[in-house]
N, C-alpha and C positions, 0 to 999 in steps of 0.2 A: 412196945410190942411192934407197931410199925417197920421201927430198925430193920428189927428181928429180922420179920417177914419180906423185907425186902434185902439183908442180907442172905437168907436163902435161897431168894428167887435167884439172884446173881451169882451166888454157887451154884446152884443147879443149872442154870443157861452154863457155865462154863464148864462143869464135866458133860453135859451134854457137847461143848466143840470139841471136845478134848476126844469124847468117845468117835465122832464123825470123822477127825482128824486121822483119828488111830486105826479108824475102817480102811482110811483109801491107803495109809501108807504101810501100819503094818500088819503083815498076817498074825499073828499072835492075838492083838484085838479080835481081831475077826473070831478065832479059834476059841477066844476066853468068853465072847460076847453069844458064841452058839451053844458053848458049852453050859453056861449061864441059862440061856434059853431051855435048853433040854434037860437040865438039872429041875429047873420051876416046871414044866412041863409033867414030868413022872412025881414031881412029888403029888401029884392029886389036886384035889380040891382049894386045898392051903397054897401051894406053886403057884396055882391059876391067880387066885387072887394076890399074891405080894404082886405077881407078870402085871397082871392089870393096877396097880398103884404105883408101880413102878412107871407103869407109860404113860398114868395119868399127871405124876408128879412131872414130868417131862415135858405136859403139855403147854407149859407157860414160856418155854423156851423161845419160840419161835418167835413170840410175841414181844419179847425179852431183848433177843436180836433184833426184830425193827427198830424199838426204839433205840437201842443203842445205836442203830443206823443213821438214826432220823436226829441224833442228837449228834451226831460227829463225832462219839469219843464218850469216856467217862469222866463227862463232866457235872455240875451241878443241875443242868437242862434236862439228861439224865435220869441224874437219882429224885430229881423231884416228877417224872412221870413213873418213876418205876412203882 
């Protein structure tokens, strides 16, 4: 179960760069990532809440990039703090 959980942490840090990537270079992201937003927005109650689970799941990201930082690479230094 550990695996697991530490294989999604590292999917999710990586379509989080991917989404940030996609901000600065192209418009389309931008356009699919507002559209996305205003889609959850009008659906109500239900919207609001995947919005907020969505940005909760997002929130280990950052943390995710340090260490990758602090470990120089994906190596075994790594995945045994991830």
């Amino acid at each position: 179960m550990n695996i697991i959980n530490k294989i999604i942490t590292l999917l999710t840090t990586l379509i989080m760069i991917l989404i940030l990537v996609g901000l600065v270079f192209s418009s389309s992201v931008r356009n699919n990532l507002i559209d996305l937003s205003e889609n959850l927005y009008n659906s109500g109650p239900v919207g609001i809440l995947v919005a907020i689970w969505l940005i909760w799941s997002f929130s280990t990201a950052p943390k995710t990039l340090k260490k990758l930082y602090n470990a120089k690479g994906l190596n075994s230094k790594f995945w045994k703090n991830l």
